[in-house]
N, C-alpha and C positions, 0 to 999 in steps of 0.2 A: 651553155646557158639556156637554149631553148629546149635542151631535155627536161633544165628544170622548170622551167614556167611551164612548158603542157603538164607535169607533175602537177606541181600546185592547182594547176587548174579543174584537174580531174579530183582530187579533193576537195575542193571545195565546193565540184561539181554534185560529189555525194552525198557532202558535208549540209549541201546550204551555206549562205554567206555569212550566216547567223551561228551556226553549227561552231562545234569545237572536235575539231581533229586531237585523235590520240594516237601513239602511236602504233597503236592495235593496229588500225586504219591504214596509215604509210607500210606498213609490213606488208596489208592483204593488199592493197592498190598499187602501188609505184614497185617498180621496175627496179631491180639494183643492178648500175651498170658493171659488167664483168670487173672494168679494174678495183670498184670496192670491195667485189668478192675476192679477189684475188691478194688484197690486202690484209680481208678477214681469215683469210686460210691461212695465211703469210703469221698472223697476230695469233690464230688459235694454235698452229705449229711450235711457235714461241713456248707456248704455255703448256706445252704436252696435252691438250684438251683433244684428244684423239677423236670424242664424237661431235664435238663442233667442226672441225675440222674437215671428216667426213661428209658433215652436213652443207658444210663449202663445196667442197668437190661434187656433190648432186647437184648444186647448185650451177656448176661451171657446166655439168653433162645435161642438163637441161637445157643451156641455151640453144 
């Protein structure tokens, strides 16, 4: 839970309180924890989406 609150916080840190986040924003800022990636691989596998897929696994050899 406190991965997500410093999250939010850092957006709205960029944002302003006034500001409206898009999800453009949460893409280029917050951090996705391994096990959503790992669900995203798991989801684009399903789908035979081979270059999303891929795009997961750069994702996992980055961390």
């Amino acid at each position: 839970m406190q991965d997500l609150i410093n999250e939010i916080r850092k957006l709205i840190e960029y944002k302003g309180q006034n500001g409206t986040i898009t999800k453009s924003d949460i893409d280029k800022l917050c951090t996705k924890q391994i096990q959503a990636v790992i669900f995203d691989l798991t989801d684009n596998l399903g789908k035979k989406d081979m270059r999303k897929s891929i795009r997961c696994l750069q994702r996992i050899n980055c961390k």
